[in-house]
C-alpha positions in Angstrom: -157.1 1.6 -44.1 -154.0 1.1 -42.1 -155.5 -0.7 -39.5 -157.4 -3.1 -41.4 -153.9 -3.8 -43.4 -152.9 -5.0 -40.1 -155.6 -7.0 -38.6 -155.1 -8.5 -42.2 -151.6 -9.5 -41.7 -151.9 -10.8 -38.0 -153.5 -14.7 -37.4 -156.6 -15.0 -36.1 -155.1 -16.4 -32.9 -153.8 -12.9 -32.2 -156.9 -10.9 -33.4 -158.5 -12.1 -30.6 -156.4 -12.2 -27.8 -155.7 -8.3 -28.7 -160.2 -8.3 -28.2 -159.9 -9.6 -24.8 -156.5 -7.4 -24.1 -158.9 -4.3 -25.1 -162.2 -5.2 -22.9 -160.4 -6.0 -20.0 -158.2 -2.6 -19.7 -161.2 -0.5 -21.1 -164.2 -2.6 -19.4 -162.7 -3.4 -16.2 -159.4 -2.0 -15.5 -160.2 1.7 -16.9 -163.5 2.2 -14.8 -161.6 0.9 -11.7 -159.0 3.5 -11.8 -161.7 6.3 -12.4 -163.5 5.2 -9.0 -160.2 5.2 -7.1 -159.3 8.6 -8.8 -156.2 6.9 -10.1 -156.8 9.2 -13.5 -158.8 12.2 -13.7 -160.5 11.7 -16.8 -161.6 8.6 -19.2 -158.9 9.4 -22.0 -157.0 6.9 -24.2 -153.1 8.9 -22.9 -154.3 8.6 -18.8 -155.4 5.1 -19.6 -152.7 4.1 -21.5 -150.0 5.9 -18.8 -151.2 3.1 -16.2 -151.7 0.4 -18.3 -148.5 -0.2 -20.6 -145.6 -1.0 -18.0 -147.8 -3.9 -16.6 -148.9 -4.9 -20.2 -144.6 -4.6 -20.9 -144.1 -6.6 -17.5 -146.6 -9.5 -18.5 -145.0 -9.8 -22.3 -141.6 -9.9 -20.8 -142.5 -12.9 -18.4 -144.5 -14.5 -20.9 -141.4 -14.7 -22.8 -139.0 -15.9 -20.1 -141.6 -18.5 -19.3 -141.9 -19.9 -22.9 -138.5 -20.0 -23.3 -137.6 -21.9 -20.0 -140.5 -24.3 -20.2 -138.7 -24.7 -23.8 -135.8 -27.1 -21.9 -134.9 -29.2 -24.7 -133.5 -26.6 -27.0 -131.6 -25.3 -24.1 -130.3 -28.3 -23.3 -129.0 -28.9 -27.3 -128.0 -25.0 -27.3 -126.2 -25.7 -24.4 -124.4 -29.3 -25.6 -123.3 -27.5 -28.9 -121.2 -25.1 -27.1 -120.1 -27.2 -24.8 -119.0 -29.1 -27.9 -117.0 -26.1 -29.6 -114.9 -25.9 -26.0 -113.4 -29.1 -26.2 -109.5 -30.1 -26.7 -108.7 -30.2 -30.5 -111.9 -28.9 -31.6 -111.1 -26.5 -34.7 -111.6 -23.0 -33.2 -113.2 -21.6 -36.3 -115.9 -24.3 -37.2 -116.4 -23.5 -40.5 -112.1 -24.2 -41.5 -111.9 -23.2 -44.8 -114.1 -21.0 -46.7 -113.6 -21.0 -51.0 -115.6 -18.2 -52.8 -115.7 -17.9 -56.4 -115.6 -14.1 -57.6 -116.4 -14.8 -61.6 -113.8 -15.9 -64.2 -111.6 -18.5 -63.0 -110.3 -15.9 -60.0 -111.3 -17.5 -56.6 -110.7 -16.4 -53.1 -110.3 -19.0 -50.1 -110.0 -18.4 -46.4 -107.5 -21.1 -44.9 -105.2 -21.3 -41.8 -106.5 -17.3 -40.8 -105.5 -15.6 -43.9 -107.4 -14.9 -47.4 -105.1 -16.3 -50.7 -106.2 -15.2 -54.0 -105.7 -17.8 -57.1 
């Protein structure tokens, strides 16, 4: 039931790339480390012992890649904080801060210390 739950929750999109993730390490890349006695037997733990650090290695770069090629939102990451650096710029961006706590008590944040009123 669990895994149906699952396969429920995740887009169609993923369903299948995890398909093609499953035949290519148990239809090609588990029968070629049995004929180059790489594991001794055709179990899911000796399979999965050789297979998840590259699987770890490719989701890693697939992740640095997507979030190079993403160059705009590095570039606007980037000019925001070169913003907050600049002469005069307020060092805490948000300056003052008023919360209302019920009643007609409020608490503010100004110049680095709370004031009740």
């Amino acid at each position: 039931m669990l895994l149906i739950g699952a396969g429920a929750l995740m887009s169609f999109r993923t369903g299948w790339s995890m398909l093609l993730g499953a035949i290519v390490t148990y239809g090609v890349i588990a029968p070629l480390l049995l004929e180059h006695h790489e594991i001794a037997t055709v179990s899911y733990k000796a399979i999965v012992n050789w297979t998840l650090w590259p699987g770890a290695g490719i989701l890693v770069g697939s992740g640095i890649t997507s979030f190079l090629l993403d160059w705009k939102s590095l570039k606007r990451a980037f000019a925001g904080m070169a913003r907050l650096g600049r002469r005069g710029a307020d060092p805490r961006p948000i300056g003052a801060v008023r919360a209302r706590s019920g009643g007609s008590r409020s608490a503010s944040w100004s110049s680095g210390r709370w004031s009740s009123s």
